[in-house]
Phi, psi and omega in degrees: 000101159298129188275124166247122162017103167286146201288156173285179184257162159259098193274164187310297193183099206239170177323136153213107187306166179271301193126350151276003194298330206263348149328281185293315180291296192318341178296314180299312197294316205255351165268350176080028179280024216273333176274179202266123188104158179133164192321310156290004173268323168275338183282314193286335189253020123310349167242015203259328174343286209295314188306288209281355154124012180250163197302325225204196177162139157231126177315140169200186191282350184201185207252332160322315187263357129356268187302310186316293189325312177305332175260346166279327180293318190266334149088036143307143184194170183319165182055000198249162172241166192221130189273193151175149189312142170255319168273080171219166170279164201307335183317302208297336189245334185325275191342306180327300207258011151290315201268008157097339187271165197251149154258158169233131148281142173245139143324148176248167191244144170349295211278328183211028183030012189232187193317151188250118162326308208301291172302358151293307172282331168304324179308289170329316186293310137031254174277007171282272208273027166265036155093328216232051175326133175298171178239027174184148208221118164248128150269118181268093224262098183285112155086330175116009162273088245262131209277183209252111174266352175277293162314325155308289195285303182338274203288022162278294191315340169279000175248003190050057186246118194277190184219132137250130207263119148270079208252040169271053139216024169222038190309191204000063174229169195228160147224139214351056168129351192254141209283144171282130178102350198284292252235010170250187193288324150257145184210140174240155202235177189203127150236067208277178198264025145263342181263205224277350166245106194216149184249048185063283179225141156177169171209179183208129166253122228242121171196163157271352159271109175294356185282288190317350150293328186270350177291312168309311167311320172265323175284323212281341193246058135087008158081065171271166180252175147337012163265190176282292184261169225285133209223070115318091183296325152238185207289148141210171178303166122270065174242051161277128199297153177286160160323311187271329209278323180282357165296321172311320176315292195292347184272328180245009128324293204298329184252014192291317159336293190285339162263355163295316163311295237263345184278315186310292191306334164267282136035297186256347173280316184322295194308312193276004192231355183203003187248042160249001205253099186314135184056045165252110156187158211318137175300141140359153135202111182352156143285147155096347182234160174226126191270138153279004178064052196277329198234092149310124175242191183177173183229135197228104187318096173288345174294330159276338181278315213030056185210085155283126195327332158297321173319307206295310166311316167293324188292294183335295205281002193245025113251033143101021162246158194256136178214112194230163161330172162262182200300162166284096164348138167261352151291001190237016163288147171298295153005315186236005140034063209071004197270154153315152137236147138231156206262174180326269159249116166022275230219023148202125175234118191310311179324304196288313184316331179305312184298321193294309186282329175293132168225143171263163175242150142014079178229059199265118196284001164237041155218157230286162141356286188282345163276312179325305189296313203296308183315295186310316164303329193282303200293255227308318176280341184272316178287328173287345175269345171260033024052000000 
């Protein structure tokens, strides 16, 4: 009996190299730059500034420790709240309880799937008249979509609240003309080996305040001072990105444009091949915004479909493709417990309806023709079979 060939897998977001990467690295490697800092860590992170439109930038190892830096820059501490986005990964609020401090989740809204104003200013009256205003609000542009920052930063500014932009799955996405990470007071990026650019691990923490870059910069290299010998006054980090790991960077700079095309044009293949399918449909996209598409998602009606994402999620994975829910809210994390929430409206909350309905599909920005159809064939035969 001939056995036939299980299909190769088609993964989530997988890595896609330029072919310059080993240019900058080997530069690290035959000048012996190999420890962490060096002539590629000021060149990346001086062109990821320039990219998105800001004074300044600092490298670092991850996208996590971005945001750490960030509630430290800001002098977050035990007893203090912090408001942040619930649908999201768990990266974006961790940091919150390294600094001792609590989260309130805010609900996401309809239009962008990310904070919801409405819930956002209830949070705010709220914590105005218990006395104990946050002492900072993260946001989180989900998937590569930019959460409504004017309505947002309005009501931070009436509360003099500063914002950290977690804009690690949406470098080159815009709001209305403006760089995605731009536009808070600090802002971060993640170049885990899934997104739509990546340096293997790294992050870049993004502001126009340069002081507070150069504070981060002394926190991120273990907060050595200013002596001949090794001297520590306060607490710090090891989180500076390597020599080698930001050559990489600088190599998948150069091509971020050309994979924001190629994730969108799948993105729009998806759509135009399934959003005619009663109870399917698509994330937003804002007016006035532009998605780097880093994830295509969708939400799937099971009452018009007779298909729940689990079902849809097994059928994938039982043809050798990767596919998953969209995040778990973190307010219904074990982890958060009791932490505050607020939801949309009363008697709705979008995060969760999300988690129930959401699925990413494949959007790996190197991938073929012939894997794009196989995903879409597999959802059409799993959907068509409930018909």
């Amino acid at each position: 009996m001939i056995e036939i060939a299980k299909k190769d897998r088609i993964f989530l977001s997988p890595p896609h190299l330029s072919g310059n990467e080993m240019k900058y690295m080997q530069e690290a490697i035959d000048t012996n730059w190999i420890a962490p800092l060096g002539p590629n860590v000021d060149a990346f992170e001086a062109e990821i500034a320039s990219y998105v439109g800001a004074k300044g930038a600092v490298a670092v190892s991850s996208g996590t420790a971005a945001i750490h830096l960030a509630l430290s820059l800001l002098e977050i501490k035990t007893g203090d709240i912090v408001f942040c986005s619930s649908l999201t990964f768990v990266a974006s609020a961790n940091p919150i309880l390294y600094q001792g401090a609590e989260p309130v989740f805010i609900d996401s809204e309809p239009e962008t799937w990310n904070m919801s104003p409405q819930a956002l200013a209830k949070a705010f009256e709220e914590a105005a008249i218990a006395g104990i205003l946050p002492k900072a609000v993260i946001i989180v542009h989900l998937y590569g979509q930019s959460a409504k920052m004017d309505e947002i930063t309005s009501i931070c500014n009436q509360y003099d609240v500063p914002i950290i932009e977690d804009a690690a799955e949406s470098i080159g996405s815009s709001y209305k003309g403006k760089q995605s990470g731009s536009l808070g007071k600090l802002g971060v990026f993640s170049f885990n080996g899934n997104k739509i650019i990546t340096t293997s691990g790294g992050g870049m923490l993004v502001s126009n305040d340069t002081v507070a870059l150069q504070k981060a910069r002394f926190l991120a290299t273990q907060s050595k001072d200013p002596a001949p010998h090794y001297q520590h006054s306060k607490v710090g980090f090891n989180y500076r990105m390597s020599n080698i790991l930001a050559g990489m960077g600088r190599a998948q700079l150069e091509v971020l444009e050309e994979r924001i095309i190629s994730r969108r044009s799948i993105f729009l293949r998806y759509y135009q091949e399934l959003s005619h399918m009663p109870g399917i449909h698509f994330m937003p996209e804002l007016k006035n915004t532009m998605s780097n598409r880093w994830l295509t998602a969708l939400t799937i009606d099971e009452s018009k479909t007779g298909v729940s994402t689990d079902v849809l999620l097994q059928a994938l994975v039982k043809a050798n493709i990767e596919a998953r829910p969209v995040w778990k809210p973190l307010h219904l994390q074990p982890l958060f417990k009791g932490m505050k929430y607020f939801p949309h409206q009363e008697h709705l909350n979008v995060s969760e309806q999300l988690f129930m309905t959401g699925i990413c599909l494949p959007s790996g920005s190197n991938m073929t023709e012939e894997n794009l159809m196989r995903v879409i064939d597999c959802i059409k035969d799993e959907l068509n079979q409930r018909v």
